[in-house]
N, C-alpha and C positions, 0 to 999 in steps of 0.2 A: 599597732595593727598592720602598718605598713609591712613593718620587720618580720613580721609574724607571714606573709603575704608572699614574699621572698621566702622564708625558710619553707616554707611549703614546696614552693617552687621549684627550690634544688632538691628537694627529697623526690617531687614526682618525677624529674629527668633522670634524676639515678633511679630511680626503681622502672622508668618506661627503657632506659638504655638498656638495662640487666634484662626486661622483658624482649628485647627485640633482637637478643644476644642468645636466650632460650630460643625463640621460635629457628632463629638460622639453625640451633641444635636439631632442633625435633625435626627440623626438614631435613640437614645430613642422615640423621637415621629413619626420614621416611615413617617419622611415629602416626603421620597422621591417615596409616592405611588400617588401621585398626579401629578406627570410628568412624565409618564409613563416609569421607571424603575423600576427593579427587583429587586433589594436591593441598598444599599444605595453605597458599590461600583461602582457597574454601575450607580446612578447619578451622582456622582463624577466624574467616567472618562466621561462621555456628559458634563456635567455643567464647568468642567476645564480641557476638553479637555489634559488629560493622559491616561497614559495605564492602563486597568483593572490590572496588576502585581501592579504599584504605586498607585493607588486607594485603593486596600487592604492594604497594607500596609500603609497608610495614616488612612483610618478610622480604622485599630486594632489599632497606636498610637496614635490616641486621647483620644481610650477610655481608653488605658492601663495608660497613663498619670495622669489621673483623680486620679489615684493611687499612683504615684508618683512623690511625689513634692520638692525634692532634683532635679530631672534631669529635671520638668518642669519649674523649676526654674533657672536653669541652662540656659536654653534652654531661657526663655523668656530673660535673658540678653545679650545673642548672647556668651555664652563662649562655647557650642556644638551646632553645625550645624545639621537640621534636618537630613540628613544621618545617622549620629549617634545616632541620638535619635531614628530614626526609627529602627535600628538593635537593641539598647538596650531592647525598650520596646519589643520586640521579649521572652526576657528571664529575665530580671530584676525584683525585688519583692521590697518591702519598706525595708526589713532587709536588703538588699545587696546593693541598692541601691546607696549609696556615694560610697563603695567603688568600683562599675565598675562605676561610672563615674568618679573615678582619675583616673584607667585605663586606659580608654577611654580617656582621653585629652593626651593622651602620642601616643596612634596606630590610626592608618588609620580607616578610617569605614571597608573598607575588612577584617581587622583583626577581628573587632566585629563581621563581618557577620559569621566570621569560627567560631569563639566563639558559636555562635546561632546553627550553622549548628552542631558541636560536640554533645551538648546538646541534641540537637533534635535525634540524634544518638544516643544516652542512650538511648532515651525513646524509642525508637523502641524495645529494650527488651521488652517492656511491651506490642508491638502489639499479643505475641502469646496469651497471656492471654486474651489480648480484643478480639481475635477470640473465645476461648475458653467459655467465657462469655455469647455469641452471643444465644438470646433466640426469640419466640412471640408466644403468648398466648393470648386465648381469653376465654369471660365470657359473657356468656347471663343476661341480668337484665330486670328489668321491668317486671317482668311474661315471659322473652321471647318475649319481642317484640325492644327490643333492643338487638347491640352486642358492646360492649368494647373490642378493641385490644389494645394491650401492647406490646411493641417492642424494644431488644436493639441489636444493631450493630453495627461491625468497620463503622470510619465515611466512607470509601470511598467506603463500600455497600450501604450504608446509602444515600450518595449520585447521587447514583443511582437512588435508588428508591423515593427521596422528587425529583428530576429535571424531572424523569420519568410522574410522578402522576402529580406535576406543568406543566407538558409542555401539557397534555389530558387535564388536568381540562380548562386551559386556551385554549384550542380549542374547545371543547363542547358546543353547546349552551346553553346558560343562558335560567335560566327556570324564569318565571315572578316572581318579586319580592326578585330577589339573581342578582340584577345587580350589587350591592356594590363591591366594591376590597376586603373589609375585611370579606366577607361571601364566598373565595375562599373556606374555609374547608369544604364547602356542595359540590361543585363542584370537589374537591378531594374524597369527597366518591362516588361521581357519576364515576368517571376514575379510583378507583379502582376496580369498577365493570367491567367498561368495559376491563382493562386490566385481570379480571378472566376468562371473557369470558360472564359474566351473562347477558351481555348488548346490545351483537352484536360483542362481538369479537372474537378472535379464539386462546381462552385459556384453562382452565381447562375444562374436558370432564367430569362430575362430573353428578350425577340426582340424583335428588331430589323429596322424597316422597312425595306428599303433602294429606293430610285426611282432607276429608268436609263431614258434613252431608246432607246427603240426600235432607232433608225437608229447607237447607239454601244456596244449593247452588244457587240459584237465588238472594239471600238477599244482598242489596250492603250493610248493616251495622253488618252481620256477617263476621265471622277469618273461617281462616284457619289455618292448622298446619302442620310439618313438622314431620318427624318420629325423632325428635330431640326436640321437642314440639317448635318449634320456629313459634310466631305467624306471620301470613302473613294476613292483612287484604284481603276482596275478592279483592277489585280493583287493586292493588298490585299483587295478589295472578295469577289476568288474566293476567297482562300485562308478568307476570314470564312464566308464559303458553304458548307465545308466543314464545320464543326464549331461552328456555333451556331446558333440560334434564330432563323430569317428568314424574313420574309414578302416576296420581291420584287415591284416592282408597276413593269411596262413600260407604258410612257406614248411616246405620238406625244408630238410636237413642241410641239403646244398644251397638252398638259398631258392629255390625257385619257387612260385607260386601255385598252390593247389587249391587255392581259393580265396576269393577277394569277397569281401562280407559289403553290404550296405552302406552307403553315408547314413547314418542317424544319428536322433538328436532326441532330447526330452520331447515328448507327445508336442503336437501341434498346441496351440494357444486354445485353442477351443474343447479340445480334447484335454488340458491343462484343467480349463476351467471348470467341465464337466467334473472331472476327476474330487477335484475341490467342491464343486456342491455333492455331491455323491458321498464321499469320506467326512467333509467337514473338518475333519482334523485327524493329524497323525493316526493312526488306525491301531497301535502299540498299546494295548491292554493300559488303561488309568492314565495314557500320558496324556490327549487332547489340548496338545501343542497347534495353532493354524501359523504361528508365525516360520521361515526359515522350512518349510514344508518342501519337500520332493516328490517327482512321480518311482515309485519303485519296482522294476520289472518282478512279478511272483517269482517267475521260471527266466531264468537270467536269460537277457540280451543275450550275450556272450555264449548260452547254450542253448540257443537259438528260440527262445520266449520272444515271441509276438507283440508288438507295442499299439495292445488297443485295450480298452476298458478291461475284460474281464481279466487281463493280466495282468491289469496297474493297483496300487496300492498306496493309498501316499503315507509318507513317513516325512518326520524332519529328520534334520542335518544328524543329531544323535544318536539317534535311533538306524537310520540308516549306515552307520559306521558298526555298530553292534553287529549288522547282517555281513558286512563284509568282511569287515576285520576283524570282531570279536567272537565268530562261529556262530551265529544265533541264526534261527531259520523261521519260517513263514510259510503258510498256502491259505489258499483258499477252499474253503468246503463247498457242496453244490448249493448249500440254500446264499449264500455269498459270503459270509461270512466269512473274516479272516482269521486265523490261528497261529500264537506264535510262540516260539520252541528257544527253550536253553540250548548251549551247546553241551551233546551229548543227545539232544534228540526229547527233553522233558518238556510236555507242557506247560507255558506258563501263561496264567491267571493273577489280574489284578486283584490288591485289595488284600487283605489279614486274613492266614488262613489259622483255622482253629485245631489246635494239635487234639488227635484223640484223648477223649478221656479214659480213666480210667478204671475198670469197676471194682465198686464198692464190695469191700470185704464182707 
């Protein structure tokens, strides 16, 4: 029974090594975005029913293994117990490798864990430096019509800010054509807007010059610019006019001033909130979105619409890109009611429309 006790033994370290050799797989290819988890740890603890603590620590040693084939070797003939293996590959490298794993067959897995935890204690010396380190930087390319950030950080700022961005971008709604899981990185630039404040939110209080010429502001296929030369196409350039901090300054041809517009900003907070019990929700036929909402000028800012109730409209973040960038149009009728239009000028109505029928012969 003993014998019997043992051969079990080494069968479940070879069949738990071969499993933690798969899971490092399924995370290079990223398998576990099709079942909707977050990372490959949280498919592990769904799919085999563990705790997220033993999920991580399961998929870091499979991949740290890949590396180390003294202790995965070990390991597939059943002479170290995955516990042990799992603390080793914690701190183990190929040069050291045999020798913590004679170590290791002599102490406890706790012993290796204190081992790990020591180590990791040294390196904390080195978190003041990684504070010190701490930078982000940007660069305009493309003439200005793009911007490049560049960022470095302790990881556990760092982790902040990727859960922060991931947890907006995955509640925003998907704009046509970015339904994919692996096109989240456009929907993380859209919730770093909105966590600036540029989008609808209540962050940086920042305004922003924008310079048009005279003779283009009507033009949907000329720029605009920023007093940073950063170009802002016009349809872009309106929906920014909407709900941040702008000072527009119309310039003749030479460059000189023929009218300086207003500072304005999204309606006061009160006038916000009004807006919001008023509409309740996005106001876009069937959508009744309240999350990521905006106040939206009827009769554009920019063409010189009034920013008080009966010209506001709210819309979320989606919807409100349709009117700008995607042609789509809106008014208001006299009893209040809002109406909103395909591009090309059709009405549209929520809800299944019923194709005529046809008469019976």
């Amino acid at each position: 029974m003993i014998a019997r006790v043992h051969e079990l033994k080494r069968a479940a370290s070879a069949a738990q090594r071969e499993m933690l050799d798969c899971l490092a797989q399924l995370e290079m290819h990223e398998a576990w975005l099709d079942d909707g988890a977050h990372d490959m740890p949280h498919w592990v603890s769904m799919q085999l029913g563990v705790s997220r603590w033993k999920a991580e620590r399961w998929v870091a040693a499979g991949a740290e293994l890949r590396s180390l084939p003294a202790i995965s070797a070990a390991f597939d003939a059943g002479e170290i117990g995955i516990d042990k293996v799992v603390e080793l590959t914690r701190f183990a490298t190929p040069e050291d490798e045999e020798a913590l794993l004679e170590w290791a067959g002599d102490v406890a897995s706790g012993a290796i864990r204190r081992r790990g935890e020591e180590l990791r204690r040294a390196e904390r010396v080195e978190a003041a430096q990684i504070e010190e380190d701490r930078w982000l930087a940007w660069r305009w390319t493309d003439e200005g019509k793009r911007l490049l950030l560049e960022a470095e950080m302790p990881a556990a700022r760092g982790a902040l800010v990727t859960e922060a961005l991931d947890r907006l971008a995955n509640e925003i709604p998907v704009m046509p054509g970015e339904e994919h899981p692996m096109l989240i990185g456009r929907r993380r630039v859209d919730a770093l807007a909105i966590a600036c404040g540029s989008a609808g939110g209540d962050g940086a209080d920042a305004t922003v010059v924008i310079h048009v010429q005279a003779e283009t502001l009507a033009d949907d296929m000329a720029n605009a610019r920023t007093d940073t030369d950063v170009v802002l196409p016009m349809d872009v350039a309106r929906r920014f006019l909407c709900n941040a901090n702008i000072q527009a300054v119309v310039e003749a041809a030479d460059g000189s001033v023929v009218g300086l517009g207003r500072t304005s900003r999204e309606p006061s907070r009160w006038m916000l909130r009004q807006l919001r019990y008023r509409d309740r929700s996005c106001t876009f036929p069937g959508c009744g979105n309240r999350r990521f909402t905006q106040a939206h000028h009827i009769r554009w800012w920019s063409r010189g619409g009034a920013t008080d109730l009966d010209n506001l409209t709210l819309v979320c973040t989606f919807h409100h890109r349709l009117v700008h960038e995607h042609g789509w149009n809106l008014d208001r009728t006299p009893t209040g009611a809002v109406r909103w239009f395909r591009p090309g000028g059709v009405r549209y109505r929520a809800g299944p429309h019923t194709p005529p029928r046809e008469c019976a012969a």
